[in-house]
N, C-alpha and C positions, 0 to 999 in steps of 0.2 A: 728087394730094395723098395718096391713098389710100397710095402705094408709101411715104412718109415716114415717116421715127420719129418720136416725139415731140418729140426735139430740134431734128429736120431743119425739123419744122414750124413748131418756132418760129422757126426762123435763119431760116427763108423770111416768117413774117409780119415779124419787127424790121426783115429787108431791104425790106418791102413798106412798112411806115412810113417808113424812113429814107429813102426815093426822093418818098414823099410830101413829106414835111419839104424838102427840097432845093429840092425844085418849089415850095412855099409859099415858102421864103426868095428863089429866082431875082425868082419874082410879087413881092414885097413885101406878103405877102398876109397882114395882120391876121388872126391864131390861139390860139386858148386852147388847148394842149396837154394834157393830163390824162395822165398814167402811173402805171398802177397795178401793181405790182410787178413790174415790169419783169424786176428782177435775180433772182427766186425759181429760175431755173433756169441761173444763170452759175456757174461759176466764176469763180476772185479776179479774173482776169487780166482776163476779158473784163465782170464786173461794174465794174470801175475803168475798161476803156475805155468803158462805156455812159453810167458817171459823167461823163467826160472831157466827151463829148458832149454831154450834157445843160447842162454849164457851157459851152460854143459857142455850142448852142441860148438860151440865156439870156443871150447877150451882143447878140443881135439886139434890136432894137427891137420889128420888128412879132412878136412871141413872146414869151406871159406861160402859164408853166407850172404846173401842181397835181400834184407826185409823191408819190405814196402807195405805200405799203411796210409791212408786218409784221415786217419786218427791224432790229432794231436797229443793226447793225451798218453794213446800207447808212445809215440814219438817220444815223449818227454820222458817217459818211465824205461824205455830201452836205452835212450843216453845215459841216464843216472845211475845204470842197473848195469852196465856193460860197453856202451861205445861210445867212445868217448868225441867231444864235441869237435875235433879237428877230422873228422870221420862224418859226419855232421853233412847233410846236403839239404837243400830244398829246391825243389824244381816248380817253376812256372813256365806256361803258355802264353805266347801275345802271337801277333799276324807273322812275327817273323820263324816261328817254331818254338822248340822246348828247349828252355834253357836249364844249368845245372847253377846254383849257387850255394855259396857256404851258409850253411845254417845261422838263423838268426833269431833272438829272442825266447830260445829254447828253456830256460832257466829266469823269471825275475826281469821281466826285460824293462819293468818303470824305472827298477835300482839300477840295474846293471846298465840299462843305456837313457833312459829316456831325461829321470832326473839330474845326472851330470849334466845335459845338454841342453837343460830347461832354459838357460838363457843366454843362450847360441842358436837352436834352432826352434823359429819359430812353429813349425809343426809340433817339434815334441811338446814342445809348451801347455799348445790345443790338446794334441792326444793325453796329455798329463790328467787334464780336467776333470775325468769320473773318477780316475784313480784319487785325486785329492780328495771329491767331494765323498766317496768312501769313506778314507782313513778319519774323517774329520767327523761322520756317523759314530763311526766306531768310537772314536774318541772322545767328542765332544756331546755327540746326540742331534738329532736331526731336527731340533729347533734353531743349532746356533746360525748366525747370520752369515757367516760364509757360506752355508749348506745352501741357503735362498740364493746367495750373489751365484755358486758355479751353477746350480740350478737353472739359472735364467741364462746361463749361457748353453746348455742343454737342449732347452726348452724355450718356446718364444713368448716371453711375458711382456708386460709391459716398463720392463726396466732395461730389457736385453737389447739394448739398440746402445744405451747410454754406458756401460760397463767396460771402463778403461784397460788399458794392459797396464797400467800402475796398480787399477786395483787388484789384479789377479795376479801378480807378482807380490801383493801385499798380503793376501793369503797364502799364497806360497812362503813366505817369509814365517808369517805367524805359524805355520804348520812346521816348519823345518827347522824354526829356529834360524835363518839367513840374514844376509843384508842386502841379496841384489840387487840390481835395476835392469829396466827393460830401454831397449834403445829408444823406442816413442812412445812415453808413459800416455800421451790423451789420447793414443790410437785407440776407435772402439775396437774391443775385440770378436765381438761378432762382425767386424767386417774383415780383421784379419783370418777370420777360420773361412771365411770367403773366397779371400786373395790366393789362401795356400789350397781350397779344394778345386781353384779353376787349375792352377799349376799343375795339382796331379794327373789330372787328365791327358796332359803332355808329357809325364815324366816317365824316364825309362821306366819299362816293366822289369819287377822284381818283388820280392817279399812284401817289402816295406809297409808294415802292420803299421805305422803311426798316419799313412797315405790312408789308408783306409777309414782311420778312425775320423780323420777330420774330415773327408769325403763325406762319411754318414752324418756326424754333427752338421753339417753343411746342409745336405739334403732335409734333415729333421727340420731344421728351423726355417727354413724357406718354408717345407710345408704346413708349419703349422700355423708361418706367417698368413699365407696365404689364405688357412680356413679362417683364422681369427678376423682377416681381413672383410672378406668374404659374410661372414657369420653377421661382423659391427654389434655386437653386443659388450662390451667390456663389461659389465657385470658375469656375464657369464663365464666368460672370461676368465677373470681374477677367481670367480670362485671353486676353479679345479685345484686342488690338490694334488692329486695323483692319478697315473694312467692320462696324462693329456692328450698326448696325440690320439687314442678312441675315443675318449667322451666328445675331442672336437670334429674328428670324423661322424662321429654318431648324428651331433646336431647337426652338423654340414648336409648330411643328407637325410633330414629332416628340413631344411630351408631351401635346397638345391638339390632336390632328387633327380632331375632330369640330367645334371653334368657327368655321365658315366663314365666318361672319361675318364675326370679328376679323379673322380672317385676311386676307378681300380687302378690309379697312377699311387693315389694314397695310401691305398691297400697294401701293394707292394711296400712302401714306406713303412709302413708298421712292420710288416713281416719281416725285415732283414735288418732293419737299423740298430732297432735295438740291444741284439746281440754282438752287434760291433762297436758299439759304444760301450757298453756297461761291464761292469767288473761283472761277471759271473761264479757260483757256487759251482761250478764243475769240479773244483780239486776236493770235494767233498763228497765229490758220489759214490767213491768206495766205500764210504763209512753211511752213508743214504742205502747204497744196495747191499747193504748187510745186516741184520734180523739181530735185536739183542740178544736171543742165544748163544747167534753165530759169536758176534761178540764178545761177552762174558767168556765160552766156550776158549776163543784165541787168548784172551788172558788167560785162563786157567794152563791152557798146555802152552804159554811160553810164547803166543802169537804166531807161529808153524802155521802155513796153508793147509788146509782141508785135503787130504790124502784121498784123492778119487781113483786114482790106475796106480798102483806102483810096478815100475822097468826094475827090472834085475839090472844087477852092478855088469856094467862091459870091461871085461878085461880090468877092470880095477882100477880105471881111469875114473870112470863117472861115479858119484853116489846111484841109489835108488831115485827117481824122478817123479815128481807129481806130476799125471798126464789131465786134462780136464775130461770129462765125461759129459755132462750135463751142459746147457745154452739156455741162456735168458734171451731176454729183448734186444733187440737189433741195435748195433751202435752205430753211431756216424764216423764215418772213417777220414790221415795224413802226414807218412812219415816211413824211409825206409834206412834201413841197414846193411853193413855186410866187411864182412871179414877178409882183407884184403890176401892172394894167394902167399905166404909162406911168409906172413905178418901178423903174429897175433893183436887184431886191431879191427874195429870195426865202423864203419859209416850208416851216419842217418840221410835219407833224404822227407823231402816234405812235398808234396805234387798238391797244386792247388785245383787242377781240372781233369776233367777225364776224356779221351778219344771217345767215347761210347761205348767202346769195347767192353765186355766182359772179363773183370779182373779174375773171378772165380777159372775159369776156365784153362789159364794156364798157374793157379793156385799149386805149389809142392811139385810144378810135374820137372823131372830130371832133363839132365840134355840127352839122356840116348832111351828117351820114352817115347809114346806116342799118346796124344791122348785120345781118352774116350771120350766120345762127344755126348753117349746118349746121356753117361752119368758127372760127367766133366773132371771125371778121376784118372789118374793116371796108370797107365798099362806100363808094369813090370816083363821087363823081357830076362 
């Protein structure tokens, strides 16, 4: 084992499970399965054939499964692939322990919850805001004047103070095709993303992805308040473009090197906001980590996963199975499953923190295993 890479060793313990599992299904041998992040070190190709797998495995009878992930993404792709969302769990951490809650925002959550309730809750409203300023790219091109108005609510320009909730309902309107209204059209709205990201602070802990989003717009504009403030150049100012929150870091500590402070308060502010705010390319990285050969290749044979291990047929229950072989780059992992006893049915969960514990460690291993600690693999008895 010693000679192994790290990938080598995992392709060797997932083969060392996957023989296991075979020998249990041949047996007819009553199993609680447990997988915990199984996919953190696959690529697309071989993370979708684990998937594949795991829906076989959970077509058996004597096989009721618990898959857990940090991964959203696998999350999403095991709901739509196999368990379905009343099966669906997310768990969070606060002072009080770990709680379990029903899955939320798994599928489309601006459609499915956020723009219903655009003018009823003023959170979603806020959280609406990159998703409009998106679609309105997309559509319009990122010269039109809506793009600037949600922009400065973003971002702290010098119009973002003044920017009503009539007028951001009136974009809303123009996008949608609507007629609403907002209960206090001259509220500024950057003061209401305020109102609701002090609230959060208070509110029960839970999921609540739109808590978040307007938490981070909140943070973002305070601080870029602050450097703009700080800086007093409004030329300089007005003439960023893009990237604002570094280029105003940049200068900030270029006029204000000695506040180290702010500065690694700001640091942090760059680091995390961003991806809490902004519509992200993630649902495109399957088609990013895959090689036009690969490509062409899957259309030519009918779009079929890449055949790296194939399982002999068990009892004639399961087809032949793609096992993955091969590991790319490390993924970020949130999200678990599992097959209730003598229910064909399975649950997601979602865990947004970790004990410190070592997930790897009790990875595949059975209830009447023990594990090995040197190689963190599990001992068949």
């Amino acid at each position: 084992m010693e000679v192994l890479s790290t990938g080598e060793k995992k392709a060797f313990y997932v083969l060392n499970i996957i023989f296991e599992i075979q020998v249990r299904i041949k047996a007819a041998q009553n199993t609680v399965l447990i997988v915990d992040d199984i996919a953190d070190s696959f690529d697309y190709r071989n993370k979708y054939a684990i998937i594949r797998y795991l829906k076989d495995i959970s077509d058996d009878s004597h096989f009721n499964q618990i898959i857990l992930t940090h991964n959203f993404d696998f999350f999403r792709t095991i709901n739509s692939r196999f368990v379905s969302y009343p099966y669906c769990l997310m768990a969070s951490k606060d002072s009080t322990g770990i709680k379990l809650n029903k899955a939320a925002g798994i599928q489309n959550v601006f459609v499915n919850d956020w723009k219903p309730k655009f003018f009823t809750d003023p959170k979603k409203m806020i959280a609406s805001i990159p998703f409009m300023r998106t679609l309105i790219e997309f559509t319009r091109g990122d010269q039109d004047q809506s793009v600037f108005k949600l922009t400065s609510l973003l971002h702290w320009k010098s119009d973002s103070a003044g920017i009503t909730e009539a007028e951001l309902v009136g974009v809303y309107n123009s996008l949608f095709g609507g007629s609403g209204s907002s209960e206090d059209g001259t509220k500024p709205v950057v003061e209401l993303i305020h109102q609701h990201a002090k609230a959060y602070l208070t509110a029960t802990a839970g999921i609540n992805f739109e808590h978040k989003i307007v938490l981070s717009i909140a943070i973002r504009l305070q601080a870029e308040k602050y450097m703009v403030d700080k800086i007093n150049d409004p030329a300089f100012a007005a003439s960023i473009k893009s990237n604002q929150t570094p280029k105003l870091l940049a200068e900030f500590k270029k006029r204000h090197s000695a506040d180290d402070a702010t500065i690694r308060t700001i640091e942090r502010v760059i680091l995390m906001t961003p991806e809490n705010i902004h519509l992200n390319s993630f649902m495109y990285e399957p088609i990013l980590d895959m090689s036009d050969e690969e490509a062409d290749r899957d259309r030519r044979e009918g779009g079929e996963p890449r055949t790296l291990c194939r399982l002999p047929e068990s009892r004639g229950r399961h087809p032949p199975a793609n096992v993955p072989r091969d590991f790319a780059a490390d993924r970020g992992t949130t999200a678990a499953a599992t097959t209730s006893a003598g229910v064909r049915h399975s649950m997601v969960m979602h865990s947004r923190v970790t004990d410190g514990r070592s997930a790897s460690q009790c990875q595949g291993k059975w209830p009447d295993q023990h594990l090995d600690h040197r190689s963190g693999c599990p001992r068949c008895r």
